[in-house]
N, CA, C and O atoms as a Tripos MOL2 file, in Angstrom:
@<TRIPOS>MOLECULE
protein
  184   183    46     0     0
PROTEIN
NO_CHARGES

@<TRIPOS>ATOM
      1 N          -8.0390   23.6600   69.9100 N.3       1 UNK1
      2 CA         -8.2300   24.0300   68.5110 C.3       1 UNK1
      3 C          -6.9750   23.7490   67.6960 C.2       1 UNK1
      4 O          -7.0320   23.1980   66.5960 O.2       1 UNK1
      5 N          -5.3610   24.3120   68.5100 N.am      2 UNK2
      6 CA         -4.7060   23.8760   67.0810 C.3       2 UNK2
      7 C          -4.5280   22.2040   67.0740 C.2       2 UNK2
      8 O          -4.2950   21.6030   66.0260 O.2       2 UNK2
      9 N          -4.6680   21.5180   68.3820 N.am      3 UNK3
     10 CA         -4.5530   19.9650   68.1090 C.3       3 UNK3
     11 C          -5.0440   19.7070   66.9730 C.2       3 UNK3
     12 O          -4.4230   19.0250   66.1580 O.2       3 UNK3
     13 N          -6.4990   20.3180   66.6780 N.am      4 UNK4
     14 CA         -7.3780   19.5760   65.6120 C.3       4 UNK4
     15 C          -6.9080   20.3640   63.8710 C.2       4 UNK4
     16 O          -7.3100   20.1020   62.7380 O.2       4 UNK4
     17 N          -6.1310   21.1520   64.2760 N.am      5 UNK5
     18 CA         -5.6930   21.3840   62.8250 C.3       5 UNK5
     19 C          -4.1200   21.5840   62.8770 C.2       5 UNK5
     20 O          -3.4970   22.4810   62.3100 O.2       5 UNK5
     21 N          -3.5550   20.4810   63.7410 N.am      6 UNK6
     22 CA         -2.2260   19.7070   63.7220 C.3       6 UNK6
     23 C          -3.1430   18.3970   62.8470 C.2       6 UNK6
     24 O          -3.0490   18.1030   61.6550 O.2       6 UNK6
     25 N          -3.8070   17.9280   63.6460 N.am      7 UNK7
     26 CA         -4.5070   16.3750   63.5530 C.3       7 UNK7
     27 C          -4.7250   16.7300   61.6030 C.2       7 UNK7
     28 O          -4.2410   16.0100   60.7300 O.2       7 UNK7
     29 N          -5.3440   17.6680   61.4130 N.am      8 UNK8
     30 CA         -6.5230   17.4370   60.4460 C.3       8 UNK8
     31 C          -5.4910   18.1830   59.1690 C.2       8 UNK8
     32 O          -5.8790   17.9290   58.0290 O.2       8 UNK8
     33 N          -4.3170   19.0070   59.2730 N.am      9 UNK9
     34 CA         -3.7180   19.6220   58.0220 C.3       9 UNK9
     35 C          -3.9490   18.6890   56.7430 C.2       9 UNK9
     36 O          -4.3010   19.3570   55.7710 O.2       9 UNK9
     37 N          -3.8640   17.5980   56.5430 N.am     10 UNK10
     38 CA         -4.0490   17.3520   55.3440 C.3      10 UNK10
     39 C          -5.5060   17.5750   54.5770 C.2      10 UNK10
     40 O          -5.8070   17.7470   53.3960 O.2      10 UNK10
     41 N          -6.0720   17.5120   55.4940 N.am     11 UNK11
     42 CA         -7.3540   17.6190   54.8300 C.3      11 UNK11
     43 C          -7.7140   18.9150   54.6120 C.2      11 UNK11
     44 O          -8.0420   19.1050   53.4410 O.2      11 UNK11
     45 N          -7.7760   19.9440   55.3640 N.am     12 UNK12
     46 CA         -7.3210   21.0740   55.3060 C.3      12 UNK12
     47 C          -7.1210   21.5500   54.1930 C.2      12 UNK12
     48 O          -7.9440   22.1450   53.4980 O.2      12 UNK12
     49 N          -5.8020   21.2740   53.9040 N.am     13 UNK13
     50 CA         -4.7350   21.9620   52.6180 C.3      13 UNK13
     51 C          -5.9360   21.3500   51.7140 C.2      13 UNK13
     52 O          -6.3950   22.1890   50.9390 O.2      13 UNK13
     53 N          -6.6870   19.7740   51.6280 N.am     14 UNK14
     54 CA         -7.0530   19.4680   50.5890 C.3      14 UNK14
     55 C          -8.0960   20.1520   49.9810 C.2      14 UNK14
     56 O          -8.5090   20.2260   48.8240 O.2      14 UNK14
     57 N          -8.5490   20.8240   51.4660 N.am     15 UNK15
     58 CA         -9.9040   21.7610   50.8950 C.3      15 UNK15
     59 C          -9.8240   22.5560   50.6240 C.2      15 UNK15
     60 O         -10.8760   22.9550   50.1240 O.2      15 UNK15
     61 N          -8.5660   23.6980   50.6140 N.am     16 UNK16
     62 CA         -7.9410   24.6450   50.2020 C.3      16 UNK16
     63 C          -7.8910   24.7130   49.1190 C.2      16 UNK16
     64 O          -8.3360   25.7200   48.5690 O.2      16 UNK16
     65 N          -7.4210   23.8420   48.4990 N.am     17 UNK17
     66 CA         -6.9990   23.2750   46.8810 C.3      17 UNK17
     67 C          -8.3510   23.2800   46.4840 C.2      17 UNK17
     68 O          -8.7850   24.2190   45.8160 O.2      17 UNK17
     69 N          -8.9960   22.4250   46.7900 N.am     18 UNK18
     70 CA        -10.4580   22.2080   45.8220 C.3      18 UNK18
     71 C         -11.0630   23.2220   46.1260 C.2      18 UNK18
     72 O         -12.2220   23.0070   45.7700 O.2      18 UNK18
     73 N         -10.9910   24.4260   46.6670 N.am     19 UNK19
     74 CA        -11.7700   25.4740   46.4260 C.3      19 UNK19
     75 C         -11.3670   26.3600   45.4690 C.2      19 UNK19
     76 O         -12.1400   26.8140   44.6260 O.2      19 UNK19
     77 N          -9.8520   26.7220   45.5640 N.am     20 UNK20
     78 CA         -9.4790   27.5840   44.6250 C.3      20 UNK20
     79 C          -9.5960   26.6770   43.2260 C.2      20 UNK20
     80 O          -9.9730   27.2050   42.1800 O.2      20 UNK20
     81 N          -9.3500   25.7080   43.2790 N.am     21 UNK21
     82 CA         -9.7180   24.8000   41.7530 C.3      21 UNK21
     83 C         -10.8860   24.8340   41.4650 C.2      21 UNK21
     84 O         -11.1890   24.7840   40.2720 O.2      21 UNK21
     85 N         -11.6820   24.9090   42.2540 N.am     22 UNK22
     86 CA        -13.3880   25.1990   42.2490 C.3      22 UNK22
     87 C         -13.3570   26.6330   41.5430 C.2      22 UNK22
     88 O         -13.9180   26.7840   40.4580 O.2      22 UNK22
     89 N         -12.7570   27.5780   42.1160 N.am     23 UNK23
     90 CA        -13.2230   28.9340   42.0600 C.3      23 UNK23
     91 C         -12.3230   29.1200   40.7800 C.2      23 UNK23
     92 O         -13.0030   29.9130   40.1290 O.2      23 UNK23
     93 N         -11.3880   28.9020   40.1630 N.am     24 UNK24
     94 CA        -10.7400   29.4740   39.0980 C.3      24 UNK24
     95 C         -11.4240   28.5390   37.9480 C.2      24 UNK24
     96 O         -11.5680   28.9720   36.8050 O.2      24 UNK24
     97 N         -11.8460   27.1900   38.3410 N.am     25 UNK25
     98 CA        -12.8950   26.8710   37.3480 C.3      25 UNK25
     99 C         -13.9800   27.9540   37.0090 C.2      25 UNK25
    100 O         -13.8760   28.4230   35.8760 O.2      25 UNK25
    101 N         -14.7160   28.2990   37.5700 N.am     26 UNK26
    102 CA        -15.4710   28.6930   37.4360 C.3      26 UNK26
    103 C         -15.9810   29.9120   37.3880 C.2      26 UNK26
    104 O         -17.1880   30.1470   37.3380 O.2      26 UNK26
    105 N         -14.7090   31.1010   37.4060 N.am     27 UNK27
    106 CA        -14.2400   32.3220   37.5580 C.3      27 UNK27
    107 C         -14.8300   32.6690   36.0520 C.2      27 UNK27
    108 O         -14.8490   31.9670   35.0410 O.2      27 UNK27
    109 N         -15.3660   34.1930   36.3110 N.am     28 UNK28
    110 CA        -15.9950   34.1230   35.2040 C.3      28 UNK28
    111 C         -14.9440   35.5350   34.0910 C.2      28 UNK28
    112 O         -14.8220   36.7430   34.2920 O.2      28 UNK28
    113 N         -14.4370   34.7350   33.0860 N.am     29 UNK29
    114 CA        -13.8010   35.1380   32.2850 C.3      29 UNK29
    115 C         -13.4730   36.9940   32.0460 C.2      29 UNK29
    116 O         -12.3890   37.4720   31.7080 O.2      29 UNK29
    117 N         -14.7120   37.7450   32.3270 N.am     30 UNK30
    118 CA        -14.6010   38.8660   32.3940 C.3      30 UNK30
    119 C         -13.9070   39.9600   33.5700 C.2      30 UNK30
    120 O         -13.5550   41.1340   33.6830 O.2      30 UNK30
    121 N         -13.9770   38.8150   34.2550 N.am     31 UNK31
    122 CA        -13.4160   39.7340   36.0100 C.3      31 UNK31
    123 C         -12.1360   39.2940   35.6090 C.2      31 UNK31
    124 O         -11.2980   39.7660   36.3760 O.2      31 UNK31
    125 N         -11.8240   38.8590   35.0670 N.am     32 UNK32
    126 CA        -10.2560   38.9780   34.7260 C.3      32 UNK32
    127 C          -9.6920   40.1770   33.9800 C.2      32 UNK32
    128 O          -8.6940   40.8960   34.0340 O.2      32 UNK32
    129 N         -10.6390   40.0710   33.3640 N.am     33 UNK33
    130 CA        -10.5290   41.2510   32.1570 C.3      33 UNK33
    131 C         -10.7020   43.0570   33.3600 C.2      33 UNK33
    132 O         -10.0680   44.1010   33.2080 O.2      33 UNK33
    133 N         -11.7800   42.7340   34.4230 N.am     34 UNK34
    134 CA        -11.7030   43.8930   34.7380 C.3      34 UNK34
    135 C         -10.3260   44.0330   35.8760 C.2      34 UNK34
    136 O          -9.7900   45.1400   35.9350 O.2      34 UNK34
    137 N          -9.8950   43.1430   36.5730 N.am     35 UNK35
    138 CA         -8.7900   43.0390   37.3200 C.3      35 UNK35
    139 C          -7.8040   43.7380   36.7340 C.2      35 UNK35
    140 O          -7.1280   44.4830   37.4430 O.2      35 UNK35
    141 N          -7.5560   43.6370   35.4360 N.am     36 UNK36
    142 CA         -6.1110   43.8900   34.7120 C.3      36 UNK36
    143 C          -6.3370   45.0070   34.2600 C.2      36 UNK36
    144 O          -5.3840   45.6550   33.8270 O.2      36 UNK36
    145 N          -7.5670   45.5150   34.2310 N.am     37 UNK37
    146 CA         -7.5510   46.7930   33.4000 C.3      37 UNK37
    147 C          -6.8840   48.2380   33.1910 C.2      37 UNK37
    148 O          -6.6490   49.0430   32.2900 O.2      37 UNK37
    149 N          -6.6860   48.0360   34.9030 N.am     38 UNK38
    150 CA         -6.0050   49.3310   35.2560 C.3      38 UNK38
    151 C          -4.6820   49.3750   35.0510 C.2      38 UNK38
    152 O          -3.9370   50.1880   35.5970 O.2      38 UNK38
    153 N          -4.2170   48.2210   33.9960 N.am     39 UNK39
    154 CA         -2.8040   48.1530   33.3090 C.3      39 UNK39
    155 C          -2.7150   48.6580   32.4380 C.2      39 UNK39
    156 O          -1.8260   49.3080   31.8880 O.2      39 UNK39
    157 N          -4.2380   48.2320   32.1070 N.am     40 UNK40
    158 CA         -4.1600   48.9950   30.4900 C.3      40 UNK40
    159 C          -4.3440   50.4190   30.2710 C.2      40 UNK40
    160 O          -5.1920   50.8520   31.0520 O.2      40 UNK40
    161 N          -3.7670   51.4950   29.3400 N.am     41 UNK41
    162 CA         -3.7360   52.5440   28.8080 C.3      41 UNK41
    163 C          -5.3260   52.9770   28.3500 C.2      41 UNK41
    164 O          -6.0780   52.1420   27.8470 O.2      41 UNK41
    165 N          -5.5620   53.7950   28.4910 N.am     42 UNK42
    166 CA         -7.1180   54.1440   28.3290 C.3      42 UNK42
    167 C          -6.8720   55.4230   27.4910 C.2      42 UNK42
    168 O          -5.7990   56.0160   27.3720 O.2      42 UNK42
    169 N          -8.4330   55.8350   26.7590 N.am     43 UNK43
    170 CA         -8.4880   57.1960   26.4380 C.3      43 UNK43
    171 C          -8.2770   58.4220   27.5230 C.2      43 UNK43
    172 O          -7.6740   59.4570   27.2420 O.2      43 UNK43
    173 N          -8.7040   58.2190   28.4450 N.am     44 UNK44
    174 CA         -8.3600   59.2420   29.3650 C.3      44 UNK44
    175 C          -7.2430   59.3630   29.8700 C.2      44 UNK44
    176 O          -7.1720   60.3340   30.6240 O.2      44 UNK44
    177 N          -5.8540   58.4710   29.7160 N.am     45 UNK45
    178 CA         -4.3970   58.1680   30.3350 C.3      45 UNK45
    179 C          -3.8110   59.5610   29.1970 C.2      45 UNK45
    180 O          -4.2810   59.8680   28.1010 O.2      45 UNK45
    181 N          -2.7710   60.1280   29.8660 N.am     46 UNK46
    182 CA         -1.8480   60.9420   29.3350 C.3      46 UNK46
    183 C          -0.6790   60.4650   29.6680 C.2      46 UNK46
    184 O           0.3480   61.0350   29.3010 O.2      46 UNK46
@<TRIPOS>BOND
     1     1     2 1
     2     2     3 1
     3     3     4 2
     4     3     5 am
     5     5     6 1
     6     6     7 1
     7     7     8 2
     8     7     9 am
     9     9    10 1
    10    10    11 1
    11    11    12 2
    12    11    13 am
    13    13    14 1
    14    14    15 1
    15    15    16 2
    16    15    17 am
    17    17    18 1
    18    18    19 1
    19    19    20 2
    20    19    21 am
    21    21    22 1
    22    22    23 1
    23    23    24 2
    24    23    25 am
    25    25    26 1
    26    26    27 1
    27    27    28 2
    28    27    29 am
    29    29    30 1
    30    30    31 1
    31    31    32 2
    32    31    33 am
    33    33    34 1
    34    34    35 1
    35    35    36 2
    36    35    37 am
    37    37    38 1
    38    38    39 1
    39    39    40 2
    40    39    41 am
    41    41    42 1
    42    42    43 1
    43    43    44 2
    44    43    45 am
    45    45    46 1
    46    46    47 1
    47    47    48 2
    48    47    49 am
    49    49    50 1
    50    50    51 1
    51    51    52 2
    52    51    53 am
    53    53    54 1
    54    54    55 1
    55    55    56 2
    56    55    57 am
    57    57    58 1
    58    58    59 1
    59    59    60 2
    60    59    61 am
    61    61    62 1
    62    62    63 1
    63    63    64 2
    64    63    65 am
    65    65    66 1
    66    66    67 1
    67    67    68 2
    68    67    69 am
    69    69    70 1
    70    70    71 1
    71    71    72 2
    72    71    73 am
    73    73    74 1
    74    74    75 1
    75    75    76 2
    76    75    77 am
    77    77    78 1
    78    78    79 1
    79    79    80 2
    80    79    81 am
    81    81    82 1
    82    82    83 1
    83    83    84 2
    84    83    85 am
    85    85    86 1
    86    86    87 1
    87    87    88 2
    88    87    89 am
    89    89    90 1
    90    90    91 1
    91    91    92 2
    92    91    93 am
    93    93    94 1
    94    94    95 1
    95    95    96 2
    96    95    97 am
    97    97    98 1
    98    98    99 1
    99    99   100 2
   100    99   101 am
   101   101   102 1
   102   102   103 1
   103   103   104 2
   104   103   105 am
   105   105   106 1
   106   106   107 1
   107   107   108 2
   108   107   109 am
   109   109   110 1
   110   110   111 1
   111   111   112 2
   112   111   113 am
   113   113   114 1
   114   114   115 1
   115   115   116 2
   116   115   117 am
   117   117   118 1
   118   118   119 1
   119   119   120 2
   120   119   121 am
   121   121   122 1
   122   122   123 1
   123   123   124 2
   124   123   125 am
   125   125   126 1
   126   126   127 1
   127   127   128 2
   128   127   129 am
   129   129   130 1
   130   130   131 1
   131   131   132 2
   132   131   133 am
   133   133   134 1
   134   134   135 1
   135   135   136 2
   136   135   137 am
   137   137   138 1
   138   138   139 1
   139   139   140 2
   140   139   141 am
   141   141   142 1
   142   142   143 1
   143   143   144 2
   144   143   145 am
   145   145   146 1
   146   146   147 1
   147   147   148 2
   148   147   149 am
   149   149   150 1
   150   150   151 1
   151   151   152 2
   152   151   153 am
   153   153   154 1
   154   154   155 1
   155   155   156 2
   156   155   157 am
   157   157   158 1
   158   158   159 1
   159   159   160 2
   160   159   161 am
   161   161   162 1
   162   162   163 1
   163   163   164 2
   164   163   165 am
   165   165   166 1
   166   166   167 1
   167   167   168 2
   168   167   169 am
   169   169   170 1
   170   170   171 1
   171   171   172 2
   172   171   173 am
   173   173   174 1
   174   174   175 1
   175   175   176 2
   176   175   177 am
   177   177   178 1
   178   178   179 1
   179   179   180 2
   180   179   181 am
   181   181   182 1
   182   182   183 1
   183   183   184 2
@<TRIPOS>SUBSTRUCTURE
     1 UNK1         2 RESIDUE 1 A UNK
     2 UNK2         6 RESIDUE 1 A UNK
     3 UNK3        10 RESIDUE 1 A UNK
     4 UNK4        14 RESIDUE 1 A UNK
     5 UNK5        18 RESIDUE 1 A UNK
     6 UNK6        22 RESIDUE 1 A UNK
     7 UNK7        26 RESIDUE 1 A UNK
     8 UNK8        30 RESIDUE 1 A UNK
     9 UNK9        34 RESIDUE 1 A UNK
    10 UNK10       38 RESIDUE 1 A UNK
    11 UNK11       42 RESIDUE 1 A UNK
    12 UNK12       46 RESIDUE 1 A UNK
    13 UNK13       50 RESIDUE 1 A UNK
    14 UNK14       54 RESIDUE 1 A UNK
    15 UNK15       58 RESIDUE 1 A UNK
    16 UNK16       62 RESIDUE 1 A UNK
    17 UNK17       66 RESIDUE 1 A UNK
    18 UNK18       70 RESIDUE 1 A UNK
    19 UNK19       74 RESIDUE 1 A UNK
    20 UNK20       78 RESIDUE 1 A UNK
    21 UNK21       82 RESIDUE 1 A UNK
    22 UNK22       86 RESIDUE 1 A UNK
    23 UNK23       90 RESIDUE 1 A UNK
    24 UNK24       94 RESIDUE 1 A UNK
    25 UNK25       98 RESIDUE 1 A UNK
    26 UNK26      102 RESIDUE 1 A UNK
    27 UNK27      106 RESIDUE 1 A UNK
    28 UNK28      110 RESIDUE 1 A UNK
    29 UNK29      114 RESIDUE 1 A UNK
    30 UNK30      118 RESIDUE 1 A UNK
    31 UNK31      122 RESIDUE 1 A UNK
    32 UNK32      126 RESIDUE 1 A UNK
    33 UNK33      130 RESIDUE 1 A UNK
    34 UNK34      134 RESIDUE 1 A UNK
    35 UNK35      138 RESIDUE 1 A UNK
    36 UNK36      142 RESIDUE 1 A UNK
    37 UNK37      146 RESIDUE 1 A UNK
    38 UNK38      150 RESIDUE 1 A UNK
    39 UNK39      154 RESIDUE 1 A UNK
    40 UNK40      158 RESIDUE 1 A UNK
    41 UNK41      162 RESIDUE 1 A UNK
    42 UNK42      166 RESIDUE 1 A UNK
    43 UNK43      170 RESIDUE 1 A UNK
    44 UNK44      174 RESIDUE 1 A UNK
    45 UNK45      178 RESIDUE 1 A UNK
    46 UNK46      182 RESIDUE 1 A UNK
């Protein structure tokens, strides 16, 4: 097994890349919004 991902790292990494480029394409604008939220100050924060 690691022969074949000695052999194969480039391709690998390449699919690595095109997924997260896949996935932040296509990430949908609001889950960002809820990710960060708990930064933000709310009515209920004292």
């Amino acid at each position: 097994m690691l022969y074949l991902i000695i052999a194969y790292w480039p391709y690998l990494l390449a699919a690595l890349l095109i997924g997260v480029v896949v996935g932040w394409w296509y990430q949908d604008p609001r889950s960002v919004d809820d990710m960060t939220a708990w930064l933000e100050r709310g009515p209920d924060d004292h």
